[in-house]
Structure formats: structure tokens, C-alpha cells
C-alpha positions in Angstrom: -109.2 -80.4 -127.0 -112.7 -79.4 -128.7 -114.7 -80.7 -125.9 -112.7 -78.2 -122.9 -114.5 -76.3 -121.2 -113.3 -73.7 -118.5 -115.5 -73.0 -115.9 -115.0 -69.3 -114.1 -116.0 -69.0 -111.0 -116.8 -64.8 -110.2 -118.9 -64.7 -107.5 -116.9 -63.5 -104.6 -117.7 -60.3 -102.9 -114.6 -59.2 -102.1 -114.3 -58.2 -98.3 -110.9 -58.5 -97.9 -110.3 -55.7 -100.4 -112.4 -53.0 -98.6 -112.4 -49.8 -99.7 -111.9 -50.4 -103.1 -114.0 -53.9 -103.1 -117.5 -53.6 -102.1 -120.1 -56.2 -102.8 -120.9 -54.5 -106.1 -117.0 -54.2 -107.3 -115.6 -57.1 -105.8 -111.4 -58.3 -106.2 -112.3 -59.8 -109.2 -113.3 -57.0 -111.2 -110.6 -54.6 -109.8 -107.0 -53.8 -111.6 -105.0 -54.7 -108.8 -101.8 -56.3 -110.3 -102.0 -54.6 -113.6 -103.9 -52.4 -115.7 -106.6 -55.4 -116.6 -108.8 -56.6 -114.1 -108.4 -59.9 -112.3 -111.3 -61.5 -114.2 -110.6 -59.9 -117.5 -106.5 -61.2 -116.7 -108.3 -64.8 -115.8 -110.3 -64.9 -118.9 -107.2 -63.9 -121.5 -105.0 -66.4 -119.9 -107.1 -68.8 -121.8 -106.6 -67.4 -125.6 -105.4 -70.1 -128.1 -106.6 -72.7 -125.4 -110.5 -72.7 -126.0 -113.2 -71.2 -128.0 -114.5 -68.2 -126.3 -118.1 -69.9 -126.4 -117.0 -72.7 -124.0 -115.9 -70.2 -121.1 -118.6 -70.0 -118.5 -118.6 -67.3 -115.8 -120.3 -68.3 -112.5 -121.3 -65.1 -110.9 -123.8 -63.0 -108.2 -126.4 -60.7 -109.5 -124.7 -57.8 -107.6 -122.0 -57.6 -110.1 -123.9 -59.6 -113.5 -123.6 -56.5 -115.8 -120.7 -55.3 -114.5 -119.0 -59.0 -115.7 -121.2 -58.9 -119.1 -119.4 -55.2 -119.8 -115.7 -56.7 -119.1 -116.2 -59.7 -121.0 -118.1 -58.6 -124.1 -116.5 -61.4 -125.9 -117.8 -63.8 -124.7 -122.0 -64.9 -125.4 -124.4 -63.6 -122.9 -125.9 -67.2 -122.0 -122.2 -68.1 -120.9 -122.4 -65.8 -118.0 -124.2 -67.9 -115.4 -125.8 -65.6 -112.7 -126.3 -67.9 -109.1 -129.2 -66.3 -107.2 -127.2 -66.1 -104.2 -124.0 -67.6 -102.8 -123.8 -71.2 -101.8 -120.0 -72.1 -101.9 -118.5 -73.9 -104.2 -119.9 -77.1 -105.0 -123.4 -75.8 -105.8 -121.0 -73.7 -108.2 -119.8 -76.3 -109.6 -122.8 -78.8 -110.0 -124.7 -76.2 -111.6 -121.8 -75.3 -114.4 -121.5 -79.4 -114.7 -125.4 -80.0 -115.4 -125.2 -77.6 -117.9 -122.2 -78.8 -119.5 -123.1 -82.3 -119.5 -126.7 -81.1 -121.6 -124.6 -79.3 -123.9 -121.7 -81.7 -124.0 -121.7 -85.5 -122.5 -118.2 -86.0 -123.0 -117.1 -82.1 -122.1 -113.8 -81.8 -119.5 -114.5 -78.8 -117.3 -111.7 -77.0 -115.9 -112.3 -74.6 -113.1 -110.6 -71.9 -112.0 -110.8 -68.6 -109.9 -111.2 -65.2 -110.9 -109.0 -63.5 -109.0 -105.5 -65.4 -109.0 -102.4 -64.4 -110.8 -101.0 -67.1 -112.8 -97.4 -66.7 -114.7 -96.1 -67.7 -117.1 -99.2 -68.8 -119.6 -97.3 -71.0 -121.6 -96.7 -73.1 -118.4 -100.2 -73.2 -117.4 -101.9 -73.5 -120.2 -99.6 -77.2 -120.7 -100.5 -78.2 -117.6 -104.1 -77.6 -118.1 -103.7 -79.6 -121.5 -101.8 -82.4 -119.5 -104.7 -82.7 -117.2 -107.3 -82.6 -119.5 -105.8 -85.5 -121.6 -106.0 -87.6 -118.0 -109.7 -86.9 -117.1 -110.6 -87.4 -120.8 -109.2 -90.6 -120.6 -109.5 -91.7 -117.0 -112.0 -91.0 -114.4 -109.6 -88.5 -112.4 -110.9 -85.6 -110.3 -107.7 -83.7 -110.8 -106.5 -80.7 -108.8 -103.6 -78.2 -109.6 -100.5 -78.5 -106.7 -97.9 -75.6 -106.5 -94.5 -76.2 -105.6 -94.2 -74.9 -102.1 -91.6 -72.2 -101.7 -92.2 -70.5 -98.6 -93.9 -72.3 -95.5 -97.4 -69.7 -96.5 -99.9 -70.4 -93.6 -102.4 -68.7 -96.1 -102.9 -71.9 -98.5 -104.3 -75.0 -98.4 -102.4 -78.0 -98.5 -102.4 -81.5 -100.1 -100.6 -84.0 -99.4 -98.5 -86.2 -102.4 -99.6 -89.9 -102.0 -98.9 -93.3 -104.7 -97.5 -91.5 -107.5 -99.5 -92.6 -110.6 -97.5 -91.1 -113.8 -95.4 -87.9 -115.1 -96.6 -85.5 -112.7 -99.8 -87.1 -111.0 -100.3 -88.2 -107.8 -102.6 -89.8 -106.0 -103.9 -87.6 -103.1 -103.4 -88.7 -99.3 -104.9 -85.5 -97.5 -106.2 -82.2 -98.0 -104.6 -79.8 -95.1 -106.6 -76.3 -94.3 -104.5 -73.3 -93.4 -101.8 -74.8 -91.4 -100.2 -72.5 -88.2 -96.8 -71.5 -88.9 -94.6 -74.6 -87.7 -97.3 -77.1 -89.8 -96.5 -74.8 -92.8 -92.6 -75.3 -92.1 -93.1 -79.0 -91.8 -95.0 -79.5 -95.0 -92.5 -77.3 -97.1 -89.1 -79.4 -95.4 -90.9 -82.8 -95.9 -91.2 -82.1 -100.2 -94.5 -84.1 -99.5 -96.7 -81.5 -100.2 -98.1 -78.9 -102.5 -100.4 -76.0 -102.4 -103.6 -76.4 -103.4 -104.5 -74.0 -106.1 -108.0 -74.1 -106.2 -108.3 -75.0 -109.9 -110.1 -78.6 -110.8 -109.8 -80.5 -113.7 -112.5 -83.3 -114.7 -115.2 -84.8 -117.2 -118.9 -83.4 -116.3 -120.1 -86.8 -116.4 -117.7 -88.4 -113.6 -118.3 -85.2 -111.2 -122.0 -85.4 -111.6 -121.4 -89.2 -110.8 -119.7 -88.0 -107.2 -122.5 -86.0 -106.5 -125.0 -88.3 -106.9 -122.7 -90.7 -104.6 -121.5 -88.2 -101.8 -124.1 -85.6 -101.9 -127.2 -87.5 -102.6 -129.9 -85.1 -101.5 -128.1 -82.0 -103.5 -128.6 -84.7 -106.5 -131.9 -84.5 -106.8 -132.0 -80.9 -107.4 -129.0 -81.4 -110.1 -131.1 -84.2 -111.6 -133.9 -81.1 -112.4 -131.3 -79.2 -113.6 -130.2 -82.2 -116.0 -134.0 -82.5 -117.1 -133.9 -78.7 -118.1 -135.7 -77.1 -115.1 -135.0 -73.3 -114.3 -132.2 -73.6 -111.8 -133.1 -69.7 -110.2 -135.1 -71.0 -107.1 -134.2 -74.3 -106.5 -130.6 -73.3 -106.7 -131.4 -71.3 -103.1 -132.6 -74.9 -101.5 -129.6 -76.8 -102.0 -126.4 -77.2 -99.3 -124.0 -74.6 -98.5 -120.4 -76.3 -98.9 -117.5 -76.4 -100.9 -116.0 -78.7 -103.7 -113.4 -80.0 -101.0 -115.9 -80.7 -98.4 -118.3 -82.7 -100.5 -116.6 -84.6 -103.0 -113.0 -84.0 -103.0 -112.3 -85.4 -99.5 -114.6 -88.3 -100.1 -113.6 -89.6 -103.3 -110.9 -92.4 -104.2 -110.9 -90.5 -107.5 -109.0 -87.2 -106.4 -105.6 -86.8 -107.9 -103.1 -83.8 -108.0 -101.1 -82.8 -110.8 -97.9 -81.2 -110.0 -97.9 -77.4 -112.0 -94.9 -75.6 -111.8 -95.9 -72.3 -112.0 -96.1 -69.2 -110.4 -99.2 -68.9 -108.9 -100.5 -66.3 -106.1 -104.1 -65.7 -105.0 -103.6 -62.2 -103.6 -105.3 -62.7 -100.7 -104.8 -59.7 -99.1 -103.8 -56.3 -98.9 -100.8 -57.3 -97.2 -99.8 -59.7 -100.0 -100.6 -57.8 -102.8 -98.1 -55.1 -101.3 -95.2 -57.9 -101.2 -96.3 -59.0 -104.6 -96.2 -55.2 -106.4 -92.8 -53.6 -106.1 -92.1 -50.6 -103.6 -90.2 -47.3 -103.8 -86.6 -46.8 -102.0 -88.2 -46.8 -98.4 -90.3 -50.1 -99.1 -93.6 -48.0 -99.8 -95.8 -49.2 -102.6 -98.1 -46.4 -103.3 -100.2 -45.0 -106.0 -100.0 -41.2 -107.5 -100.0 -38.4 -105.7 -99.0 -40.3 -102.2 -96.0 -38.1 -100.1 -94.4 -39.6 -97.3 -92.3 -38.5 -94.8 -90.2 -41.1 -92.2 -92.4 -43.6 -93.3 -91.1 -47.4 -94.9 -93.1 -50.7 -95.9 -96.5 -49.2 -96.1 -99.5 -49.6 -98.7 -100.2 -46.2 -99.5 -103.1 -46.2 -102.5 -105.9 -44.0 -103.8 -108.2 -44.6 -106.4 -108.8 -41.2 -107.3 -106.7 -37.3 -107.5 -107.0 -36.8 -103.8 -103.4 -35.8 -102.1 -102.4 -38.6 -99.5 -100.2 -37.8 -96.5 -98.5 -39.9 -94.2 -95.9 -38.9 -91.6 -93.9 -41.7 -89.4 -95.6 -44.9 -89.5 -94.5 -48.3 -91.0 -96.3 -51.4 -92.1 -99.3 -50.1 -92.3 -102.1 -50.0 -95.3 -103.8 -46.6 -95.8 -106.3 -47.2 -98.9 -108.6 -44.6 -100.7 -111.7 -45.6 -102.5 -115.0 -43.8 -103.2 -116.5 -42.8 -99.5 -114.2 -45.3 -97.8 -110.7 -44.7 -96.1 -108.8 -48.0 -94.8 -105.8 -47.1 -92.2 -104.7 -50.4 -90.2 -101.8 -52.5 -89.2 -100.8 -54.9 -92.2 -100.7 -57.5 -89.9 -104.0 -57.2 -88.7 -105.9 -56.4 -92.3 -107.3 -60.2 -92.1 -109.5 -58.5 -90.2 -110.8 -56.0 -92.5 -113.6 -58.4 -93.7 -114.8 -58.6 -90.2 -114.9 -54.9 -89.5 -116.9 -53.8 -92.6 -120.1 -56.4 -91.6 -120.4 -53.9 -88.8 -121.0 -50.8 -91.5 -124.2 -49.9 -92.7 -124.7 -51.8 -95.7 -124.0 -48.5 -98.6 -120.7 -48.8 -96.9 -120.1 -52.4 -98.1 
């Protein structure tokens, strides 16, 4: 498809990944499932699938040059720096204005930084599959993964009027259900997890906006005309895709994509996704343990690690930081580091 764009979104900060994600070297631009970063990983998913000078990055000006140095592929103008956060539909307005100047008829697909997505060949057809819809249709389309465990981490959607092949309309959107919702949705084969990435022409999206979210619309419509977007980018709404259009329109439709797809959350999931050592510890070099099973055990530089009779627990290393805390409670890891001084975070 010569008019597919993908549409990057890099601006997280990366709290949940404290020590070794700090505002200025967020999740995304970290090696944490393999030797690439996240973003680079996110980015070379996408080879035989689009020209390299229809990728956009959406990112902060904390971590701008940092992006521009991983990616120096791809043209400078194509990394998109938002003057501060503002969720995800300012995001995404902002990548659609200037993909509907460049392109009228361009089909944005966005996507996060920060997921791991297996195998390619799987999701790059089911990006194709979607993009052929929304070319063709006036779909807001959204990836849905299979369910296979009742996850109270994910959002939800629920399957309505099945339209064709693998599309569904969309009933509901769920939040993060509690456990027994989670075990409901999976046994009922009604729902999927929301993935997070959006398939969609420019022009239909900007339409919604202009329907749903009038006021934000009149910024976008300066945006359309060419204006600088750096200041009045600050003025517009905080809220996300789902809140302003998604959950408003008749036009949102799933697409069933089959496959394996994990958004590593956590430090507790990114220990169940890597694979651990005879006692269930993952851990990085120069780690010793001693009566000690199903921990995450790493360190980011040559220092010697120690730890003596504990379980589930995460002890990371990074920089000036040290992280020791139950891996049941590191959700609230984001919570604790607002209360550090701000070199800390």
C-alpha cells in the first residue's frame, strides 16, 4: 500500500521501569527483551511493509535526540517532537493533520513503542488486512488479541455484529477488569484484548474529531492550514484515543490478529516473559544467589549483586538507582519515584 503510513507513538516516560527508565531513558528506548531497543524492535517490525520516509515518531523533547540517534534511518522531519504530553488523541490528531497535508488519501496505522509483537509475518498481514478495509471503507479499526489468560492488565473489547473475515463490529470497550471480570471475558470467547494499535484513513479520523471533539478541532483545523503546532499543541484537551472518539463513534471496528502480542508492562511481567535459571531467577551477569527462587535479579553495569533468602522479589541496578520490592507490589513503583527529587526520576 503506497499511501501507509505508520504512526509511532514514543512519548512515554517510563515510570514503571524505574531504575533503569527515567524520564530521559524511558521503556522505549531500553533493550529489555533483546539486544535492540523497544523502539528500534518497533520500527524493524515494519521492513518490507513501508518506505522508511512514511514512519513518523511521536515523541517528548526529553528523549528527541536520544530517538533521532536510534533511528538514523529514518528523515529528521519524521520525528515529531510534542511539547509536552497530552495523551493520546492530541497524539494522534496532530500525526493525522500532517498526514492528511502530505497525503489526503494516506491510511495511518498506529502503534506503540514499547510492545513485543511475534511473529512479523503475522502482523505485518494483519496490518495489510486492515489497511485494505479503511482504504476502502470508513472503519476506525483496532487490533484484538486472542485472550489466553484472564490478564487484569489489558483492556478489553467486546466482539459485536460480525462484519467479514475477521472484523467485527465493536459493542464495548472494557478498562482493566478485577480478576473474576477477566475470567468471565476469557470463558465467554466474546472478547479480545485491546492492543492499542489503530488502523484508519487521516481523512475519516480528522472527520471524528471534528464531530466528537469539536473545540480540540479548531486547533487541528490550524494545524491543517500550516500553523506551527509547538504552542497551541499545549492548549488542547488531555485524553485519550478511546475516550474521545473510539467510544463515541458508530465507526469503531476490531479486527481479530492472532498474534503474540505482550506490552511488558511491568517488571513483574517482563520477568515471566524472559526465561529464568534452575531456581526461577532471571538475572543479569554477575548476580549470585543463595536460597533464593523467582526473583528479578538485574544490573545494568559490572557491579557484583547479592541476594540471600528471598523469593519473588525484583532487585534492579541502574545508574544512581537501586529498586528492591515485592513483585507483586512493583505497580507501585511509578508512584514511589514522584516522591524523589526530580535527578532521581
Amino acid at each position: 500500500m503506497k499511501n501507509f503510513y505508520p504512526v509511532i507513538m514514543a512519548g512515554g516516560r517510563g515510570g514503571r521501569f524505574w531504575p533503569m527508565g527515567r524520564k530521559k531513558n524511558p521503556k522505549q528506548l531500553l533493550p529489555l527483551t533483546g539486544e535492540r531497543s523497544m523502539l528500534r524492535e518497533t520500527v524493524d517490525r515494519l521492513e518490507g511493509l513501508s518506505e522508511k520516509d512514511h514512519i513518523l515518531i511521536m515523541t517528548n523533547s526529553d528523549i528527541a535526540e536520544k530517538v533521532r540517534c536510534q533511528l538514523p534511518d529514518l528523515p529528521e522531519e519524521n520525528i515529531i517532537v510534542e511539547p509536552e504530553g497530552r495523551d493520546t488523541a492530541p497524539c494522534i490528531a496532530l500525526a493525522a493533520a500532517k498526514l492528511y497535508t502530505r497525503d489526503p488519501d494516506s491510511v495511518m496505522c498506529i502503534m506503540p513503542s514499547d510492545h513485543v509483537i511475534t511473529p512479523v509475518e503475522i502482523f505485518q498481514s494483519a496490518l495489510l488486512k486492515a489497511g485494505e478495509l479503511a482504504q476502502s471503507q470508513e472503519s476506525l479499526i483496532t487490533l484484538g488479541i486472542p485472550v489466553t489468560m484472564p490478564a487484569t492488565g489489558y483492556g478489553y473489547i467486546k466482539l459485536g455484529e460480525k462484519l467479514t473475515g475477521d472484523f467485527h463490529k465493536i459493542a464495548e470497550f472494557k478498562e482493566k477488569p478485577t480478576a473474576e471480570a477477566a475470567a468471565r471475558f476469557m470463558a465467554s470467547g466474546s472478547y479480545l484484548w485491546n492492543s492499542g494499535i489503530f488502523i484508519w484513513k487521516s481523512s475519516v479520523i480528522l472527520k471524528e474529531f471534528e464531530t466528537f471533539q469539536p473545540e480540540m478541532y479548531k486547533v487541528i483545523r490550524q494545524w491543517l492550514a500550516g500553523a506551527d503546532f509547538r504552542e497551541s499543541f499545549r492548549t488542547v484537551k488531555k485524553i485519550s484515543i478511546d475516550y474521545a472518539i473510539l467510544e463515541k463513534t458508530a465507526k469503531a471496528v476490531v479486527c481479530r490478529a492472532p498474534f503474540r502480542w505482550n506490552d511488558i508492562g511491568s517488571w513483574k511481567v517482563l520477568k515471566e516473559f524472559r526465561e529464568g535459571n534452575a531456581q526461577g531467577n532471571v538475572q543479569s551477569k554477575n548476580v549470585y544467589t543463595l536460597d533464593s527462587s523467582g526473583n528479578l535479579i538485574l544490573c545494568d553495569d559490572d557491579s557484583a549483586v547479592a541476594v540471600i533468602g528471598l523469593s519473588n522479589i525484583a532487585v534492579i541496578k541502574s545508574a544512581d538507582g537501586i529498586l528492591v520490592c515485592s513483585l507483586d507490589a512493583e505497580q507501585k513503583v511509578k508512584e514511589l519515584i514522584q516522591e524523589m527529587p526530580e535527578k532521581y526520576q
